[in-house]
MIKOLBA-764354 format. One line per 8 residues: number of its first residue (from 1); their letters; for each residue x, y, z of N, C-alpha, C. Coordinates in steps of 0.001 Angstrom, whole numbers. Layout:
BEGIN
NUM	A	X Y Z X Y Z X Y Z | ... $
//
This chain:
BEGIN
1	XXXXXXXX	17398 18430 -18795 17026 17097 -19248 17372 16115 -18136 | 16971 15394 -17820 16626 14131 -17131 17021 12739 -17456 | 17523 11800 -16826 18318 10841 -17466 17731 9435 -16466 | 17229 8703 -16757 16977 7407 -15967 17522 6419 -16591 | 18079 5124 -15855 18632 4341 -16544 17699 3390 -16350 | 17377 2615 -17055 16075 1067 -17263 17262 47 -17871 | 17534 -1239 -17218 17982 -2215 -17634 19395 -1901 -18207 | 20301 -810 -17472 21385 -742 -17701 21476 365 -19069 $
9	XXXXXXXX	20499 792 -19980 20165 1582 -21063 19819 3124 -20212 | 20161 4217 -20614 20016 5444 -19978 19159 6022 -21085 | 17652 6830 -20286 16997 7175 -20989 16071 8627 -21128 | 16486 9685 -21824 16102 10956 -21501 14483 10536 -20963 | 14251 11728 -19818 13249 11633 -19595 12725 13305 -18693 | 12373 13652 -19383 12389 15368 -18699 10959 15881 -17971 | 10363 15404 -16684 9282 15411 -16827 9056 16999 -16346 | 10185 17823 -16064 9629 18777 -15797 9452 19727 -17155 $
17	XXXXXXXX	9421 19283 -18165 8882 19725 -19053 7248 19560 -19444 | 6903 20466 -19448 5034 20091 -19250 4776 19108 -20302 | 5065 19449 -21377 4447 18506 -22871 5072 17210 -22644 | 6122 17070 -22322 7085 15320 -21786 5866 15048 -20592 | 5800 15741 -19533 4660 15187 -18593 3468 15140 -18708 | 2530 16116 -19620 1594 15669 -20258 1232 14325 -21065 | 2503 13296 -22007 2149 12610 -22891 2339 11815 -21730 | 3269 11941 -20949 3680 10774 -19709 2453 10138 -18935 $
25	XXXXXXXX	1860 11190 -18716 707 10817 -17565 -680 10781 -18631 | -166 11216 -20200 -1341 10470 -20760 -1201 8606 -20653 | 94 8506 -20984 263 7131 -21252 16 6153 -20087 | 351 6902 -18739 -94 5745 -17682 -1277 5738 -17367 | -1951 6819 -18229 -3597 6957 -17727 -3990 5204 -18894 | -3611 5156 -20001 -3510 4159 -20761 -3011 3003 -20894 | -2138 2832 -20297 -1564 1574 -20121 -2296 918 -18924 | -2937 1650 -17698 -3681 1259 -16681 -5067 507 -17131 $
33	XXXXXXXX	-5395 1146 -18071 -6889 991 -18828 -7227 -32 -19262 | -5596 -394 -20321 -5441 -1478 -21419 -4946 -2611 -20348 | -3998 -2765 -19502 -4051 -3472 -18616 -5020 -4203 -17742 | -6362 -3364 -17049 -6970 -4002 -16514 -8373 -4104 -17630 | -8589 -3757 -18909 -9614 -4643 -19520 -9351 -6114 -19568 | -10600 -6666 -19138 -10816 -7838 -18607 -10892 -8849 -19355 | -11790 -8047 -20680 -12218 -9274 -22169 -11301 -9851 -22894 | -9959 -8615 -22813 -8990 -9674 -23298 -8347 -10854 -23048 $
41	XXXXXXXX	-8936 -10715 -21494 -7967 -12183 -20989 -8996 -13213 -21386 | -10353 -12843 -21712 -11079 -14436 -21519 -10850 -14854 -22751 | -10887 -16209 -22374 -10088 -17632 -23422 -9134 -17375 -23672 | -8140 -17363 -22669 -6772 -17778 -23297 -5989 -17651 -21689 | -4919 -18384 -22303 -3932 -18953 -21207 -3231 -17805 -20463 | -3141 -17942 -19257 -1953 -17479 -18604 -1334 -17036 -19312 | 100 -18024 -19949 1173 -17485 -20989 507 -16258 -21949 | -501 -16627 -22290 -867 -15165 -23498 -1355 -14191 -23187 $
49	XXXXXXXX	-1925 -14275 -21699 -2522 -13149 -21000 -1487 -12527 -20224 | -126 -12849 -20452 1149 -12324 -19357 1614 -11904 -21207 | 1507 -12104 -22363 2251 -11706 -23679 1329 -10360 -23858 | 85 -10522 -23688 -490 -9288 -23370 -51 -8272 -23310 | 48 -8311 -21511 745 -7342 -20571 1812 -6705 -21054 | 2869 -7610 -21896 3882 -7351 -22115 3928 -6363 -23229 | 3280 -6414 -24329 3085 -5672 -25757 2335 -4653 -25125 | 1528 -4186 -24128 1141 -3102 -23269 2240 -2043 -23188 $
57	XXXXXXXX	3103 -2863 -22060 4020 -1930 -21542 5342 -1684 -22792 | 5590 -2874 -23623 6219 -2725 -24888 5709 -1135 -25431 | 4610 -847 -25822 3770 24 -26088 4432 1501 -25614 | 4034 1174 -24170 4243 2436 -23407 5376 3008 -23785 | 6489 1904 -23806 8115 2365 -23643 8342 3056 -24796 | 7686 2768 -26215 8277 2769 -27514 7232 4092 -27937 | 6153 4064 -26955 5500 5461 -27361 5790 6907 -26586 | 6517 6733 -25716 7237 7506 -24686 8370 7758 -25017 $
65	XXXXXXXX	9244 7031 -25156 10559 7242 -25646 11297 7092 -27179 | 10482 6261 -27585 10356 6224 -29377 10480 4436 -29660 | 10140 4739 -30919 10215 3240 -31316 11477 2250 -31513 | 11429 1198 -30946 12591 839 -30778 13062 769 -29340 | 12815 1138 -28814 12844 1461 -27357 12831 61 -26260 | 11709 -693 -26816 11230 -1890 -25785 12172 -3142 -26306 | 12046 -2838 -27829 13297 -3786 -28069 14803 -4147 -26925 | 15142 -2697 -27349 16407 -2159 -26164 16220 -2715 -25209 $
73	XXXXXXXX	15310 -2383 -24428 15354 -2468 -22809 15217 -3813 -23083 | 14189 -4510 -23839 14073 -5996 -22696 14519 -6822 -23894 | 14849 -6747 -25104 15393 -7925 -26156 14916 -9122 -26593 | 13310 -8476 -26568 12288 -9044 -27199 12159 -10366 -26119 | 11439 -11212 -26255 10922 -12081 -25336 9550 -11866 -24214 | 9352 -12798 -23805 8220 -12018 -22832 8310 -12000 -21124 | 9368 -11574 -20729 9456 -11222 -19618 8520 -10027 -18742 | 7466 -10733 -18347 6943 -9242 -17481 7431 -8891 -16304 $
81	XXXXXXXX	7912 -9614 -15900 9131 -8792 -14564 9901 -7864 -14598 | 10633 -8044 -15863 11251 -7135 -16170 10481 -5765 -16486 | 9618 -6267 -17680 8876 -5105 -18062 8133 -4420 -16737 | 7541 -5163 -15838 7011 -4626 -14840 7576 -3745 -14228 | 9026 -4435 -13655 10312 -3796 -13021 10760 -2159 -13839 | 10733 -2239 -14904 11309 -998 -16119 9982 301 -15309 | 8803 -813 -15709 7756 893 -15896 7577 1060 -13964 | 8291 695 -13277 7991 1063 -11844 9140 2114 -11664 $
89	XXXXXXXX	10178 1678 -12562 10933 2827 -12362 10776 3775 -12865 | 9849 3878 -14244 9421 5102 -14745 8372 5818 -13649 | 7709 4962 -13182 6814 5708 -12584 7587 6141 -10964 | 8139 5775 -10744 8953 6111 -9630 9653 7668 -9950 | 9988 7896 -10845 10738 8828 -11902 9757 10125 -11857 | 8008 9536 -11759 7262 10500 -12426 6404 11273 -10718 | 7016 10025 -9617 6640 10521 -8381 7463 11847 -7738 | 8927 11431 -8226 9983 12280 -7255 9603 13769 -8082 $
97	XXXXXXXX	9052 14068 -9632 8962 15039 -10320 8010 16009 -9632 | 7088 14967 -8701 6120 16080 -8399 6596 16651 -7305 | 7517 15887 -6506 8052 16748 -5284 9054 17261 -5638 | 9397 17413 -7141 10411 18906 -6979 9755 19817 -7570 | 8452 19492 -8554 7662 20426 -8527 7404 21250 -7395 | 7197 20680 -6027 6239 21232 -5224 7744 22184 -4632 | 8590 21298 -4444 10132 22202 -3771 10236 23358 -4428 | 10191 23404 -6181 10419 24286 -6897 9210 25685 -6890 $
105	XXXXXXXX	8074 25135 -6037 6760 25987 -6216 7136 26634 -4628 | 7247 26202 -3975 7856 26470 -2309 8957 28167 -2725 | 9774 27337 -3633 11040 28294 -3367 10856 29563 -4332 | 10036 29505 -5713 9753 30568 -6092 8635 30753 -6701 | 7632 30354 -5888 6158 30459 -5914 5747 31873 -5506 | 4831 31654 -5401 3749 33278 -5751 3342 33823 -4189 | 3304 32348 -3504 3241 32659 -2165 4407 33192 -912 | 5511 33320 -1792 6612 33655 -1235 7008 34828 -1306 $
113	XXXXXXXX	6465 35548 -2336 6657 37133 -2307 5902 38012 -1534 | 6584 38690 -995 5473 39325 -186 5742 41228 -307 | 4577 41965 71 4992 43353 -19 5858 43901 536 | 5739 45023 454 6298 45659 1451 6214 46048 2468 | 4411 46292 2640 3553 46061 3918 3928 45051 4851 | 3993 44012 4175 3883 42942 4404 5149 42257 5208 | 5808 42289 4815 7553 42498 5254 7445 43503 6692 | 7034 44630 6043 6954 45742 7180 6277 45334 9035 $
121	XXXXXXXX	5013 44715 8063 4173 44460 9260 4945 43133 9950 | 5803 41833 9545 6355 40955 9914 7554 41711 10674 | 7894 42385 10357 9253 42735 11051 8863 43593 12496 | 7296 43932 12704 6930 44449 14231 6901 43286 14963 | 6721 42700 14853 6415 40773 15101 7701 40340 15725 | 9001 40542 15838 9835 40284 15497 10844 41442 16897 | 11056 40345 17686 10836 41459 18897 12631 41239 18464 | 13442 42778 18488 14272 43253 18818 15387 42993 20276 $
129	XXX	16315 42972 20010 17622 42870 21063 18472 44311 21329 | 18248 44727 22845 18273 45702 23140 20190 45299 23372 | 20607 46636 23133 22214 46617 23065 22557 47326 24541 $
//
């Protein structure tokens, strides 16, 4: 299990679990979506088009980590800095996962085993020190 802290609150987050990274990268596929539709912003102010944003990423947090969640982190109000600030660290969270994916695929991946041939034939390669 996996532990990130957002706004001083520590928050399981396991992405090397496939089904945790599946809903994960459903949700930023969604929050990207709902974010840049456009129709919601027309007619209306700044202020309500930044309250928006905010019940977006409110969204994300409380559907990712459970309800109740966005409360926690930001204590209601409409700060999108913060909120902005929170989901960069999630997603920051969801970058480093893939490079230990890839470390973890390196070190006992499929491409690392090799025969015995194979071994065999590497070790002619492999010029010897005469005593």
């Amino acid at each position: 299990m996996s532990v990130i802290s957002v706004n001083g609150i520590e928050l399981d987050l396991n992405l090397l679990d496939a089904d945790v990274l599946e809903r994960y990268e459903k949700l930023n596929a969604e929050i990207v979506e709902k974010i840049n539709e456009k129709t919601q912003y027309e007619n209306v102010s700044t202020a309500d088009g930044m309250r928006i944003q905010c019940r977006h990423i409110d969204g994300f947090f409380d559907t990712l980590f459970g309800d109740g969640t966005a409360d926690k982190l930001f204590g209601g109000g409409n700060d999108l800095r913060i909120r902005m600030e929170a989901f960069a660290q999630v997603a920051a969270a969801g970058d480093s996962v893939r490079e230990e994916i890839n470390t973890i695929s390196g070190k006992y991946g499929a491409g690392r085993i090799m025969n015995r041939e194979q071994r065999r034939q590497q070790q002619k390669h492999i010029p010897h020190k005469k005593k």
